[in-house]
C-alpha positions in Angstrom: 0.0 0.0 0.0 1.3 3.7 -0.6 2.3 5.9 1.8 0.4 9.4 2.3 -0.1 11.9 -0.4 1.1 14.9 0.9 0.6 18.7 -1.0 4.7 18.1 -1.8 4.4 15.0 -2.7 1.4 15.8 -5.2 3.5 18.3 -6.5 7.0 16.9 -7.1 6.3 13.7 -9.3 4.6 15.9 -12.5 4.8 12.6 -14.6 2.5 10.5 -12.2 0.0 9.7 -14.7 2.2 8.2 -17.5 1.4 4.5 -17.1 -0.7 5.1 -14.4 -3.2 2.6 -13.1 -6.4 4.3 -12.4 -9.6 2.3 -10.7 -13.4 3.8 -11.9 -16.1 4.3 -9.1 -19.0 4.4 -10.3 -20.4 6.1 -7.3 -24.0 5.0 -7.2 -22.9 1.5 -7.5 -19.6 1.6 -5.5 -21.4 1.7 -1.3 -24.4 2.8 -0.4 -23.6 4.2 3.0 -27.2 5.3 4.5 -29.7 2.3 3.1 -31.4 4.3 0.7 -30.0 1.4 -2.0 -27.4 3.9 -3.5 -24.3 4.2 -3.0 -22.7 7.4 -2.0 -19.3 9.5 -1.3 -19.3 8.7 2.6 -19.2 5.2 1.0 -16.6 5.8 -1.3 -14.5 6.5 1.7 -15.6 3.5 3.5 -14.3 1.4 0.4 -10.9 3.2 -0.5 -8.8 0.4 1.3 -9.5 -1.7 -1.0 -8.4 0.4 -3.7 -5.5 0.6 -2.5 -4.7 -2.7 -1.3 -5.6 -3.6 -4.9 -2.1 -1.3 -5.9 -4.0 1.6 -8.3 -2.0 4.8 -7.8 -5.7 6.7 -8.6 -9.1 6.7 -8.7 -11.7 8.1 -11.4 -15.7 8.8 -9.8 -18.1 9.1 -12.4 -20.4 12.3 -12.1 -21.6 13.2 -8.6 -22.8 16.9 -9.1 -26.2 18.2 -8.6 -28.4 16.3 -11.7 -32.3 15.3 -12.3 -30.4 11.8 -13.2 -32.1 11.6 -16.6 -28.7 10.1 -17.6 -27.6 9.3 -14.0 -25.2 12.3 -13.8 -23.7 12.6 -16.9 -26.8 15.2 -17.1 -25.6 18.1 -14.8 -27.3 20.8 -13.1 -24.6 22.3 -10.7 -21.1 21.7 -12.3 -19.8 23.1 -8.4 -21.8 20.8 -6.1 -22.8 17.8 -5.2 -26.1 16.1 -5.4 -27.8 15.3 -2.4 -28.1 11.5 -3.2 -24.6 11.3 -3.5 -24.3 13.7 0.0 -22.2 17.1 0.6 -19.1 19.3 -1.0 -18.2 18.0 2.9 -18.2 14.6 2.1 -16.3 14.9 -0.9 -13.5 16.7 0.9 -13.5 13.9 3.1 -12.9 11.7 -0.2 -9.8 13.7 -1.3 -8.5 13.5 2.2 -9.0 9.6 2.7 -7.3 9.0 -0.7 -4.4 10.9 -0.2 -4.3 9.3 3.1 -3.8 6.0 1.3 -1.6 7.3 -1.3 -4.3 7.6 -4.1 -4.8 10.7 -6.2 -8.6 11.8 -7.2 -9.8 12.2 -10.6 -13.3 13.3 -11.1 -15.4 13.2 -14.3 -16.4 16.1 -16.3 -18.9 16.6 -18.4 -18.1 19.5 -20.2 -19.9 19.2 -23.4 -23.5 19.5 -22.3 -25.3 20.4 -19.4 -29.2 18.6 -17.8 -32.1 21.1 -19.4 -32.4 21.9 -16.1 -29.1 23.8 -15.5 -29.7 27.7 -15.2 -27.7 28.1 -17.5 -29.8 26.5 -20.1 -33.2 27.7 -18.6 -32.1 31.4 -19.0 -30.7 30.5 -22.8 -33.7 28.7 -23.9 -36.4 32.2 -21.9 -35.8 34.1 -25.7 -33.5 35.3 -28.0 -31.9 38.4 -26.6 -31.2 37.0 -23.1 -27.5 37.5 -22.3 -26.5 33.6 -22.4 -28.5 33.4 -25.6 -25.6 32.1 -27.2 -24.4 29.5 -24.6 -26.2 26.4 -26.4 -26.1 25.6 -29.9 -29.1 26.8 -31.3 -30.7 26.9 -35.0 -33.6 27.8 -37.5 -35.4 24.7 -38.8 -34.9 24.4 -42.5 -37.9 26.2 -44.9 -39.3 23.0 -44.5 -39.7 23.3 -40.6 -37.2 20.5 -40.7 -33.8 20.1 -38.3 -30.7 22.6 -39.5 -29.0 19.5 -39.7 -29.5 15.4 -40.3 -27.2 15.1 -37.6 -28.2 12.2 -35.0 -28.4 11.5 -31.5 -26.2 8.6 -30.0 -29.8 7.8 -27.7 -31.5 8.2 -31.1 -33.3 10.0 -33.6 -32.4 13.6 -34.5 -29.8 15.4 -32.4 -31.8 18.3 -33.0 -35.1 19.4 -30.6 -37.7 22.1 -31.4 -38.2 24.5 -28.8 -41.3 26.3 -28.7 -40.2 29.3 -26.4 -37.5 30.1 -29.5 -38.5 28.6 -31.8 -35.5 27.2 -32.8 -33.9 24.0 -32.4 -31.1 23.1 -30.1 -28.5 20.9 -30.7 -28.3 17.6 -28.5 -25.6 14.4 -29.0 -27.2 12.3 -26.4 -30.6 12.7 -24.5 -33.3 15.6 -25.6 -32.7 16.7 -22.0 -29.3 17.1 -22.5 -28.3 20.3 -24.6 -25.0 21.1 -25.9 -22.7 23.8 -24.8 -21.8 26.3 -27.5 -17.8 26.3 -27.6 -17.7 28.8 -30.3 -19.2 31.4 -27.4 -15.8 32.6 -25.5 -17.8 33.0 -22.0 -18.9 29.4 -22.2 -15.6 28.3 -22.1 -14.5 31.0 -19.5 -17.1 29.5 -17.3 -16.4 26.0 -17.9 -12.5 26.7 -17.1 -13.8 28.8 -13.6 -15.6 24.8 -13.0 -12.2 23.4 -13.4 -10.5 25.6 -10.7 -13.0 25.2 -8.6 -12.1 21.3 -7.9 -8.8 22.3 -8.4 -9.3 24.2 -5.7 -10.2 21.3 -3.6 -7.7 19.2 -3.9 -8.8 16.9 -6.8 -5.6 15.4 -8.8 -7.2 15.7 -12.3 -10.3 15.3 -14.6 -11.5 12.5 -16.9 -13.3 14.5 -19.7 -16.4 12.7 -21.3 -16.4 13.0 -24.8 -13.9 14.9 -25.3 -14.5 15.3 -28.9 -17.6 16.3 -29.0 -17.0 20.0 -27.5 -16.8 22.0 -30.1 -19.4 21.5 -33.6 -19.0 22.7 -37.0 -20.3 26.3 -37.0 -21.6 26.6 -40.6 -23.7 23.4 -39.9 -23.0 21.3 -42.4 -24.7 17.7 -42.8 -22.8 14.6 -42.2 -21.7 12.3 -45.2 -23.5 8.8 -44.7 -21.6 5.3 -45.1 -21.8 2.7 -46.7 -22.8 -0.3 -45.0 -19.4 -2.0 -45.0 -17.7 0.5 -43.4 -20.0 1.1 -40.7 -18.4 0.7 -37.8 -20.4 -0.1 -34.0 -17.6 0.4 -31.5 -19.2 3.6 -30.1 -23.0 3.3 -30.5 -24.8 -0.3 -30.9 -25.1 -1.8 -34.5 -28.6 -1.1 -34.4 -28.5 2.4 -34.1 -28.3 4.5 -36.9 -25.6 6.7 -35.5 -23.5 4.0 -37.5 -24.7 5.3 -40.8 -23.1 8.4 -40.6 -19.4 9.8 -40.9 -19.0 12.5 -38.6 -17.4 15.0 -40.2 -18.9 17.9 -38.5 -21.2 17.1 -35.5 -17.8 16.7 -33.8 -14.7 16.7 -33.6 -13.9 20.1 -34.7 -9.9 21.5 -35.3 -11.1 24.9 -32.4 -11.5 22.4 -30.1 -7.8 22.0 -29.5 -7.2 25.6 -28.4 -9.8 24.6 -25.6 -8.1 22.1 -24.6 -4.7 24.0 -24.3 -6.8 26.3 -22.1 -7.5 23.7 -19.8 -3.9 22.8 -19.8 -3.2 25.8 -18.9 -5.7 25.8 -16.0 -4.3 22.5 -14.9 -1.0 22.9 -14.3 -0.3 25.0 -11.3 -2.1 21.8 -9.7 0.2 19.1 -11.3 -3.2 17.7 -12.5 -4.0 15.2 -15.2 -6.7 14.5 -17.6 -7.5 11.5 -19.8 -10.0 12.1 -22.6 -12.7 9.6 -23.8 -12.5 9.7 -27.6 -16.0 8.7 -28.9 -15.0 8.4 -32.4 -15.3 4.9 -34.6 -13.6 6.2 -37.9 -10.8 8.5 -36.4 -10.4 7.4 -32.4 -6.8 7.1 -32.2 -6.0 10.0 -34.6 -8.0 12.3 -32.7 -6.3 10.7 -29.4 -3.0 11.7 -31.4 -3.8 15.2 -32.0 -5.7 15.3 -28.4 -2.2 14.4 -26.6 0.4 16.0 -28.9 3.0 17.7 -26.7 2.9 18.8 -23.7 -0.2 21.8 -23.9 -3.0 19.5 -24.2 -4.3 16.3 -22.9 -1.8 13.9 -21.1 -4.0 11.0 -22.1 -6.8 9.9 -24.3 -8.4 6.2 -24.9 -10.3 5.6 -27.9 -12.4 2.0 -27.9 -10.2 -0.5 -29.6 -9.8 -2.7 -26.6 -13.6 -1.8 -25.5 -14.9 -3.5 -28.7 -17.2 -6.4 -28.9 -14.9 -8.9 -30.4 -12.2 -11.0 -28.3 -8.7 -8.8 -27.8 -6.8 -11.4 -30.3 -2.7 -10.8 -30.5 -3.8 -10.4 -34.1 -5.7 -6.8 -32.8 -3.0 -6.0 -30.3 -0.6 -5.3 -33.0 -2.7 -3.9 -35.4 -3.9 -1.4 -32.8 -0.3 -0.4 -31.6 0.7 -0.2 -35.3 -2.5 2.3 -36.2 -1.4 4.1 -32.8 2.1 4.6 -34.1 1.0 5.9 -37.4 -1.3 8.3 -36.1 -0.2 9.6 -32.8 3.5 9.0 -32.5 4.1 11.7 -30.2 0.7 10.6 -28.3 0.1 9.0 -25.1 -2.8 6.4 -25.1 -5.0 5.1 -21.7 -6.6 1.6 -22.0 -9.4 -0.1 -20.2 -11.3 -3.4 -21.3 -14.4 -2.4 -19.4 -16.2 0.6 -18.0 -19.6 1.8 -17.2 -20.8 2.1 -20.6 -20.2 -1.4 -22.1 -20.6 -5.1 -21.2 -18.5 -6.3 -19.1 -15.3 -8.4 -20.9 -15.3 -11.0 -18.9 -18.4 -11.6 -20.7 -18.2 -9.9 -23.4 -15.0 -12.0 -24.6 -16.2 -15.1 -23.3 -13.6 -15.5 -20.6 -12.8 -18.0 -17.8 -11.2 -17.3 -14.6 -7.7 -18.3 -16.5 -8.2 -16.1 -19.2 -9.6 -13.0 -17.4 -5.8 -13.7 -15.5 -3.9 -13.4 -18.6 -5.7 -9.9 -19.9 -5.2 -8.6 -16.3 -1.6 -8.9 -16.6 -1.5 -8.1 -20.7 -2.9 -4.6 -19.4 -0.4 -4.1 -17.3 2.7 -4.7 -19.4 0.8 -3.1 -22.6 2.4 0.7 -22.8 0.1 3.4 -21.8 -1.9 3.8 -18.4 -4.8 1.9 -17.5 -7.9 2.0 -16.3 -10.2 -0.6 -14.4 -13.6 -0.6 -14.0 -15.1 -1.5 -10.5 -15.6 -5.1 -9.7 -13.2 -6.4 -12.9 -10.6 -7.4 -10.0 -13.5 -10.0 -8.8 -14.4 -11.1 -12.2 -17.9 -10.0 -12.1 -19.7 -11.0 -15.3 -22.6 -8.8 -16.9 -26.2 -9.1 -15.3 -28.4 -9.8 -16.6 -31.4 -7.3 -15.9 -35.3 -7.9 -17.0 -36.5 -5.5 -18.8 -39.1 -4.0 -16.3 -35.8 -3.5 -13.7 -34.0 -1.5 -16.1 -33.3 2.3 -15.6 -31.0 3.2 -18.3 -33.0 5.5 -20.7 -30.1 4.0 -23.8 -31.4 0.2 -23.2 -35.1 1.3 -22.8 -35.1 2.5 -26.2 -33.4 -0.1 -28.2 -34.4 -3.0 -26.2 -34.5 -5.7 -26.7 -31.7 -5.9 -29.4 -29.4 -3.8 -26.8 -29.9 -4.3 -23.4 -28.7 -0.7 -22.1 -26.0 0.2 -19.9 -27.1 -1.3 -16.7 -26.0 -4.8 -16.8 -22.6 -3.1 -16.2 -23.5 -0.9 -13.7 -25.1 -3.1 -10.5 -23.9 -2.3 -7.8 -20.3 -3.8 -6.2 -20.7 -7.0 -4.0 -18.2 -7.2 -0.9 -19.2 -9.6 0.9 -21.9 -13.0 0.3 -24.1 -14.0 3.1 -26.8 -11.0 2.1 -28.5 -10.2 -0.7 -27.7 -6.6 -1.2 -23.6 -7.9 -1.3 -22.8 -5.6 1.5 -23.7 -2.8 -1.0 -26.3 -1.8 1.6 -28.8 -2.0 3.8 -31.8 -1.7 1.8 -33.1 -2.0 -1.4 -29.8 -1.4 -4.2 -31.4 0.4 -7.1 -30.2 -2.3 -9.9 -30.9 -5.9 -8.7 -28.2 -7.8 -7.9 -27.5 -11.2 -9.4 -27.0 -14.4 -7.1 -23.9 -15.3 -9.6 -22.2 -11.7 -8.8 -22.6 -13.1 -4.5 -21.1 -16.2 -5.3 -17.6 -14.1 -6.3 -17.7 -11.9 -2.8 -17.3 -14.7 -0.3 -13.7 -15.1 1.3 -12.5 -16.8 -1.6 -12.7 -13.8 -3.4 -9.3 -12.4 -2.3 -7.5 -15.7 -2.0 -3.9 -16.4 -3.3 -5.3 -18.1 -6.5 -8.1 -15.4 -6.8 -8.3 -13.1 -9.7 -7.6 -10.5 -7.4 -4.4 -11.8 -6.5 -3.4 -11.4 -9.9 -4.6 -8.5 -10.7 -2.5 -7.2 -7.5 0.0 -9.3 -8.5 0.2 -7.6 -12.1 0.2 -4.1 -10.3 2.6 -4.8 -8.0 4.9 -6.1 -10.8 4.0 -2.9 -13.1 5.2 -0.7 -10.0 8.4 -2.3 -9.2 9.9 -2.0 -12.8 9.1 1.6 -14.6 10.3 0.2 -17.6 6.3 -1.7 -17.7 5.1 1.9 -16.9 6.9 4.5 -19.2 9.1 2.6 -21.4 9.5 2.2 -24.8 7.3 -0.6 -26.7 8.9 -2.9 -29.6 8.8 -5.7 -31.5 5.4 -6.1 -31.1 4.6 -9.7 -33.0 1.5 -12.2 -33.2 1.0 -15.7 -34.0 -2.0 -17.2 -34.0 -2.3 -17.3 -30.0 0.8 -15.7 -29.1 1.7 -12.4 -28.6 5.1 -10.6 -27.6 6.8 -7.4 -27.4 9.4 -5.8 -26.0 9.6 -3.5 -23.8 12.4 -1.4 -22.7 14.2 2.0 -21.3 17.6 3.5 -20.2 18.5 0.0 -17.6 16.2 -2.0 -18.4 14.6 -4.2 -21.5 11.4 -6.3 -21.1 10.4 -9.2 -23.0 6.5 -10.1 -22.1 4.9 -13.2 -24.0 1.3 -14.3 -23.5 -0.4 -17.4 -24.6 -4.0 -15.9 -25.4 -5.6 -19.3 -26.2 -6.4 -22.6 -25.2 -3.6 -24.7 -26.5 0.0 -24.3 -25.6 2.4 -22.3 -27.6 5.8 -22.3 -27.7 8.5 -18.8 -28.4 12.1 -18.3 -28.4 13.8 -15.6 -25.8 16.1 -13.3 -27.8 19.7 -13.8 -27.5 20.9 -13.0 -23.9 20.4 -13.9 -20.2 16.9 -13.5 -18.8 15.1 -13.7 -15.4 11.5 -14.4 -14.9 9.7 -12.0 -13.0 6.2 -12.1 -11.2 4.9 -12.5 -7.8 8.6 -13.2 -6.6 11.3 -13.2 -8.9 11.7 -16.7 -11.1 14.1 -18.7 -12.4 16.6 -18.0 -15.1 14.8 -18.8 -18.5 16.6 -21.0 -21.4 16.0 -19.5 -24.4 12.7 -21.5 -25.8 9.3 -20.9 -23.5 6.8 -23.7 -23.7 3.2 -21.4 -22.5 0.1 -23.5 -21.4 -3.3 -21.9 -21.9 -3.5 -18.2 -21.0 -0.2 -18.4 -19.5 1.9 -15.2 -19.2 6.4 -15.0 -19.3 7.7 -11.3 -18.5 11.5 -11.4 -18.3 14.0 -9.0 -17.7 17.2 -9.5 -19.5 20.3 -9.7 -16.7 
């Protein structure tokens, strides 16, 4: 466990995040602390022990602020409070100082490109045309027609355009109708949203994950998107049956001006030694715009895009070929990978995996260059639930059900402990069910030496006691069928990691040289051919 994050501490180490391992709360799921059946911050605190025995260096909470929860926070109300279901500013000071306590920095997640229809903001934009934030939402004349400005569409569906009758105009929306869009071409939008910034700053938080990042800024002369063609359609960031997929988006997002407001927030950022990793919601150009989103040292430290949060199995076939199309377009860029969050199935199921294979990817992630980023309850192995559809609350699987299911199977809440039904969650009723097969990986096993915990520590541990696995240099990146290697390496040390990602053994060659297993403890001196059973791992440091 890490000692305590002090103020110099904080300030001294200004490459902390690079290869960082960062754990996602989702808070209403993470510990319900009051038996109201969600969870809370005074729970977060309860829970950050295990964080840190677990060996992340930070966490990431998902929205808290004030929020009508159309979209369970990621619709904000308040950008500089908290809302009451989640408690007090109070309690989230009590946050930051637990996890500093422990040794764990605090990243919280912004939400910068839209706001809930019930922000003030909005409510005085939307009163008329001449009201002095008139211009702090993207609004529109309908076509002659009475049609949208735009055929622009909503990731939730349908147009991303709403008629309002008090303008009579439509604003632009990318996700719910009760979730406009800030106008980034207005300079006092992004003044305010940069005062938001220093505000938790201000209290001590360590940095910012930024939700959709790339869909701040839109093109001001409101041009329609091109549609695809059906081969090229690609369903890595909405589902294939939405027909967001049909469109190239050239213009809804992922503007050039939005760079200069990111170098803004650099700006902002570092006095505080603070980080920020974007989420790049882009299928055609994801790691390009990571590239350009993390170029230098004025914008973003890190970006992920959703190569490793697609549907398919991560084969060694994909690992290279993503690495490769990360070299060509961001060279200079720095990339942050996670194999689940709160937005997609689960991949423990979504891959298919056993207990052995769920092993292997743990430690893959670790050794893979780049930080990381785990999702709550991926350390126990938690499969997706599966939630009827009169149980669901997620407004995304409502509508497309049932050929998507929604975001919810992902997001029930933790389980700590098995001899209730509520999984020590709570006390009363959690707001998603909880399934009996997610209780069955929280009894006292769960933490064992052979436990997928244990390796997933394990994995940590080993990623902290050689930087080489955290900021080196990545090379020789090569698959076979099953097998995957690279080489990883800096000024004292060089790397070689091999994994078996299949169910029949495999067998490699060590390059030319001495080399020294490493792992829980340090292993034996290798020969030079490996012989890997199913989903077995070698990481060797050459003597």
């Amino acid at each position: 466990m890490a000692g305590k994050l002090d103020a110099t501490a904080r300030a001294m180490d200004t490459q902390w995040w690079r290869g960082a391992v960062i754990y996602q709360i989702y808070p209403r799921s993470f510990q319900d602390s009051n038996g109201d059946g969600i969870g809370d911050l005074a729970g977060i605190v309860q829970r950050l022990p295990h964080i840190a025995e677990l060996g992340a260096d930070a966490i990431w909470i998902s929205p808290f602020f004030t929020s009508p929860m159309k979209d369970f926070g990621y619709d904000v109300s308040d950008y500089c409070d908290v809302d009451p279901m989640f408690g007090t500013l109070a309690d989230f000071d009590a946050v930051i100082a637990a996890a500093h306590g422990l040794g764990l920095r605090v990243m919280i997640d912004l939400v910068l490109s839209h706001t809930s229809d019930q922000h003030p903001w909005f409510i005085e934009s939307r009163a008329n045309r001449t009201n002095p934030r008139r211009n702090w939402y993207v609004w529109a004349d309908p076509k002659l027609d009475g049609t949208p400005p735009t055929n622009w569409l909503s990731i939730f569906g349908g147009s991303a355009w709403q008629w309002d009758a008090r303008r009579e105009q439509y604003f632009l929306h990318n996700f719910l109708t009760t979730q406009p869009d800030l106008n980034f071409h207005e300079p006092q939008v992004q003044a305010a949203l940069l005062d938001v910034a220093r505000f938790w700053l201000e209290r001590g938080v360590d940095g910012f994950r930024l939700d959709t990042i790339n869909f701040y800024t839109h093109d001001k002369y409101l041009r329609d998107n091109p549609g695809l063609p059906p081969e090229l359609r690609n369903a890595d960031t909405a589902p294939a049956v939405n027909p967001y997929n049909h469109q190239m988006h050239l213009f809804d997002k992922s503007q050039p001006e939005n760079v200069e407001f990111l170098k803004k927030l650099r700006a902002v950022m570092k006095p505080y030694n603070a980080a920020a990793v974007g989420e790049v919601g882009d299928a055609q150009r994801g790691l390009e715009i990571l590239g350009e989103y993390t170029r230098g040292d004025d914008r973003m430290q890190m970006c992920y895009a959703f190569e490793f949060l697609a549907p398919d199995r991560l084969t060694p076939a994909r690992v290279v070929e993503t690495f490769r199309a990360l070299e060509e377009a961001a060279p200079d860029g720095w990339a942050c990978w996670a194999f689940s969050n709160h937005d997609v199935v689960r991949h423990i199921t979504r891959w298919g995996l056993s207990v052995d294979a769920a092993k292997a990817y743990a430690t893959l992630l670790m050794c893979l260059r780049g930080s990381a980023c785990l999702y709550q309850g991926e350390e126990l192995g938690l499969p997706e639930a599966e939630i009827a559809f009169e149980d669901l609350q997620d407004p995304y699987g409502i509508e497309f059900w049932p050929e998507f299911k929604g975001r919810d199977g992902c997001r029930t809440p933790m389980v700590w402990q098995a001899d209730n039904q509520a999984g020590g969650f709570s006390t009363g009723k959690p707001w998603l069910p909880i399934p009996a097969q997610h209780l069955r990986l929280a009894g006292p096993e769960a933490k064992g030496k052979d436990s997928l915990f244990a390796q997933y520590q394990a994995a940590l541990a080993l990623r902290h006691r050689h930087k080489v696995l955290r900021s080196g240099a990545q090379s020789d990146m090569m698959a076979a069928g099953d097998l995957l290697c690279f080489m990883r390496s800096d000024a004292t040390d060089r790397v070689f990691c091999a994994f078996n990602l299949g169910e029949t053994t495999v067998t490699t060659t060590l390059p030319a040289g001495n080399w020294h297993a490493l792992g829980q403890e340090d292993g034996p001196v290798l020969g030079q051919t490996i012989i890997l059973a199913p989903w077995q791992s070698c990481v060797a440091v050459k003597q």
